[in-house]
C-alpha positions in Angstrom: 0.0 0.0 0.0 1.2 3.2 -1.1 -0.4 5.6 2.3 0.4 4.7 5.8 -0.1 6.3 8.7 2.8 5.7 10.9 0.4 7.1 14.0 -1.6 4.6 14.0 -1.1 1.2 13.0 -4.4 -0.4 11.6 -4.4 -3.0 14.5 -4.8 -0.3 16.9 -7.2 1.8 15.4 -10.0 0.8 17.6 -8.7 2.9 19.9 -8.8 5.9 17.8 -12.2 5.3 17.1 -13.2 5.1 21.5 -10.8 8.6 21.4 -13.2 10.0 18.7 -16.7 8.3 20.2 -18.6 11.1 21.7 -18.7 13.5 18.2 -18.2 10.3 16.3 -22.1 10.4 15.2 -22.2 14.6 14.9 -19.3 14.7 12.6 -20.2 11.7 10.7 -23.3 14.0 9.7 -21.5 17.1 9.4 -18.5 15.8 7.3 -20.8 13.7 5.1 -23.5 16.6 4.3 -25.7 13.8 5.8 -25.0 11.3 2.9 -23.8 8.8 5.3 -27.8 8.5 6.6 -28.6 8.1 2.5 -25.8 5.8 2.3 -27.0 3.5 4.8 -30.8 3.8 3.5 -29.3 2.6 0.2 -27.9 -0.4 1.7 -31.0 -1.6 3.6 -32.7 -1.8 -0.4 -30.2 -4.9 -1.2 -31.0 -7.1 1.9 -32.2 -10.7 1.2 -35.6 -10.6 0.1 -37.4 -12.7 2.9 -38.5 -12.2 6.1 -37.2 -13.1 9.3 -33.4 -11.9 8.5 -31.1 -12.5 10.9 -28.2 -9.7 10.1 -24.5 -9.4 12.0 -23.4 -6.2 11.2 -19.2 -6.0 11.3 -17.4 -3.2 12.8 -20.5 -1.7 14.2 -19.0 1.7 16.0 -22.3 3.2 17.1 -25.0 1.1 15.6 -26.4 3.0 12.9 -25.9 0.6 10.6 -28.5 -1.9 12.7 -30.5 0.4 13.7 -31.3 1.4 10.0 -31.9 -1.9 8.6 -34.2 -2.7 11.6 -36.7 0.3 10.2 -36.9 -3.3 7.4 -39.5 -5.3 8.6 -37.7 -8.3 7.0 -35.7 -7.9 10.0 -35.5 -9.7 13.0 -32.5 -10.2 15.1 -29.5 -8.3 14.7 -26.0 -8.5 16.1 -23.4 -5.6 16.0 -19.5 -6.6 16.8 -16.9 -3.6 17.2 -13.5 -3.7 19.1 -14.3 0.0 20.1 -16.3 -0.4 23.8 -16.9 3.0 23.9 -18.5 3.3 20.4 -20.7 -0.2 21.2 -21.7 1.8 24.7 -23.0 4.9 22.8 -24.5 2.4 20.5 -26.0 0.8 23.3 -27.9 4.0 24.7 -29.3 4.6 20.8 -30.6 1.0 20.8 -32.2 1.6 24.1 -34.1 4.8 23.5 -35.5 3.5 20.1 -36.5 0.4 22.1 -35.0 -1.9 20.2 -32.8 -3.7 22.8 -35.0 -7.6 22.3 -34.3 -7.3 18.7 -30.5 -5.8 18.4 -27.2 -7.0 20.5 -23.9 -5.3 20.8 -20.7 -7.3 21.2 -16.7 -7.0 21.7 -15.8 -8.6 18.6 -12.8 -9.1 15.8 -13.4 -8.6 12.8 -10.2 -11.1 11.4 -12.3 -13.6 14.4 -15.8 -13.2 14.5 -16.9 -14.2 17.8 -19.8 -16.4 16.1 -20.4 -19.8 14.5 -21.1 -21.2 11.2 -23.6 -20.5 9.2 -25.9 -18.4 11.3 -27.0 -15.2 9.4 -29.1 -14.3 6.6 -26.8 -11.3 5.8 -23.5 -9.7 6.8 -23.0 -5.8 6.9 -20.1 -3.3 7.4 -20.1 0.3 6.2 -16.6 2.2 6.4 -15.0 -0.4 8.1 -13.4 -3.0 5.6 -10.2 -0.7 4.6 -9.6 0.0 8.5 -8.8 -3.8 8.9 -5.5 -4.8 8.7 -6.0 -8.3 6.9 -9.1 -7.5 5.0 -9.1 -10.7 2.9 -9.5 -12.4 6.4 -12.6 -10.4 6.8 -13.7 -11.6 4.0 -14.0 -15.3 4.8 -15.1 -14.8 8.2 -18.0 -12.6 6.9 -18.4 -15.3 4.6 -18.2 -18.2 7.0 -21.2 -17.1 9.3 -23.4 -16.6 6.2 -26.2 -19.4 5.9 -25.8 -20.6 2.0 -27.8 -18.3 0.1 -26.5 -15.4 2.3 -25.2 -11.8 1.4 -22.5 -9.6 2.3 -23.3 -6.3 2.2 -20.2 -3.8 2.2 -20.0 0.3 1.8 -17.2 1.7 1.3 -15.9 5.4 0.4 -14.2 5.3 -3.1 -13.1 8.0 -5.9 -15.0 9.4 -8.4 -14.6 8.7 -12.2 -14.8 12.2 -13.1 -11.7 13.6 -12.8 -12.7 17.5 -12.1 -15.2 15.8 -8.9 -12.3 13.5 -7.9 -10.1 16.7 -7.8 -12.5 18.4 -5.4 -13.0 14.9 -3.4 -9.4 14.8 -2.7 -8.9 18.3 -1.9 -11.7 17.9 0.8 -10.6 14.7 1.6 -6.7 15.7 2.3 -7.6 19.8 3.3 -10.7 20.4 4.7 -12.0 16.9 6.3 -8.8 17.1 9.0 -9.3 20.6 9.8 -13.0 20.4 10.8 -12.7 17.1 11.9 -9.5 17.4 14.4 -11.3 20.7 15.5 -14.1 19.2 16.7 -13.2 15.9 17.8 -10.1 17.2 19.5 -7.9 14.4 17.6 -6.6 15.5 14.5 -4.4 12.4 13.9 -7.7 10.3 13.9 -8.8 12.2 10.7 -5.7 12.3 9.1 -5.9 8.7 9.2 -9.2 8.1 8.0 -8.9 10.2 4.6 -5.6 8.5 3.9 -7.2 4.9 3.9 -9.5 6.0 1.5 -7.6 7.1 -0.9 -5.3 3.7 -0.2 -7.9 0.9 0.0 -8.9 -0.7 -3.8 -12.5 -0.1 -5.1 -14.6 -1.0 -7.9 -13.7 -3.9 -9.8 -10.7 -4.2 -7.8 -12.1 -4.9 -4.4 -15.0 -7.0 -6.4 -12.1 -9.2 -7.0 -10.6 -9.3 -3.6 -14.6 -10.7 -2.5 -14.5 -13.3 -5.4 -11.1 -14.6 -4.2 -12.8 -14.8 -0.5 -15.3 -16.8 -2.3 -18.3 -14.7 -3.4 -20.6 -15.4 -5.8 -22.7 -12.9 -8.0 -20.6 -10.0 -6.9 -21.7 -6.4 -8.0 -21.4 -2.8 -6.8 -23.2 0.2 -7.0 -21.3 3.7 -6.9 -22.9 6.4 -5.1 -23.0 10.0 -5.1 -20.5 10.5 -8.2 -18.8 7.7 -7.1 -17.6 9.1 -3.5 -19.1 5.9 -1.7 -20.0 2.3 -2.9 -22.2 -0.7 -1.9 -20.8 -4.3 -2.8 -23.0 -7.2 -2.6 -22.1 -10.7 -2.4 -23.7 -13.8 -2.3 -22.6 -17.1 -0.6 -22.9 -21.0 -1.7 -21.0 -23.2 -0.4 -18.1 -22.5 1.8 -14.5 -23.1 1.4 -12.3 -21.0 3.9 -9.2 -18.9 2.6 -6.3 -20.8 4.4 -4.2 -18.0 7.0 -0.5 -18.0 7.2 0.1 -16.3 10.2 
């Protein structure tokens, strides 16, 4: 990879994100113009089409992910798993105050070892969490592994435009303006140095369709949004045939 931070080290950035949990929310909204609420409405569209959905939702931070796809009466259990306690507590309180605490549960979890069996959910999710692990084709196959057959991964992910006079602007707000407002107001500008530089270092498109048909995907496709600033990947699993680790 061509951007690191030397700050912080991929493996730790669960911590960043408890440093950053009480504007996390705020500035997700502010930074995003609100597309991030779009974003996650778009998502909910390409969930299984049954009812009864059970839905694990990866690197959960505060929730919203869950608590948007359980406004989907298709849904009926959910499970979020984040590294970050401090994010899952803030998660916790928004669960509580929607009364939704019988149908979604928080957990510490790893992303690289889900903290779940086989074949137990109808769908995975993660939203702007995939290029923050450090082993992502790991991710992969464990999302993939507690699918039931006939289960989808759903993944969204911040990309770059096509256009190149938009991607211009993207980058300039991305690398200028993003870690000025952001380390304002959160108090840690590191933490938003860090997040615009994995964007612009993590594959998209048809590159990171690939890396989810080597994790063994089936009928993968992706859907750019908002000229191409942010895209949804769905996957679908058959069988299920584990990439082998080496470390």
């Amino acid at each position: 990879m061509s951007i690191q931070s030397k700050s912080i080290p991929k493996a730790d950035n669960w911590r960043m994100f408890d440093r950053i949990a009480a504007r996390y929310d705020l500035l997700n909204r502010l930074l995003s113009l609100r597309c991030d609420v779009a974003w996650r409405k778009r998502l909910a569209r390409h969930l299984p089409e049954r009812d009864g959905l059970a839905i694990l939702d990866v690197a959960t931070g505060t929730a919203d992910v869950l608590l948007t796809l359980c406004r989907n009466g298709q849904v009926s259990r959910a499970v979020g798993v984040d590294m970050a306690v401090d994010m899952l507590n803030i998660g916790r309180r928004k669960i509580a105050e929607r009364h939704l605490s019988d149908r979604i549960a928080l957990l510490p979890g790893n992303a690289l070892h889900l903290p779940v069996q086989d074949n137990r959910f109808d769908a995975v999710t993660i939203a702007f969490g995939i290029r923050n692990i450090p082993k992502p084709e790991y991710a992969l196959g464990e999302m993939r592994r507690i699918l039931k057959p006939g289960g989808r991964a759903l993944i969204l992910e911040f990309s770059l435009p096509g256009n190149q006079w938009i991607k211009k602007m993207y980058l300039f707000y991305f690398r200028h303006v993003l870690p000025r407002i952001g380390g304002m107001l959160s108090g840690d500008k590191a933490a938003y140095s860090y997040l615009n530089k994995t964007v612009e270092d993590f594959p998209y498109g048809d590159k990171f369709t690939a890396m989810l048909v080597k994790a063994g995907f089936v009928q993968v496709r992706y859907y750019p949004l908002t000229f191409g600033i942010a895209t949804i990947y769905c996957a679908d699993k058959t069988g299920y045939n584990p990439i082998t680790r080496t470390d």
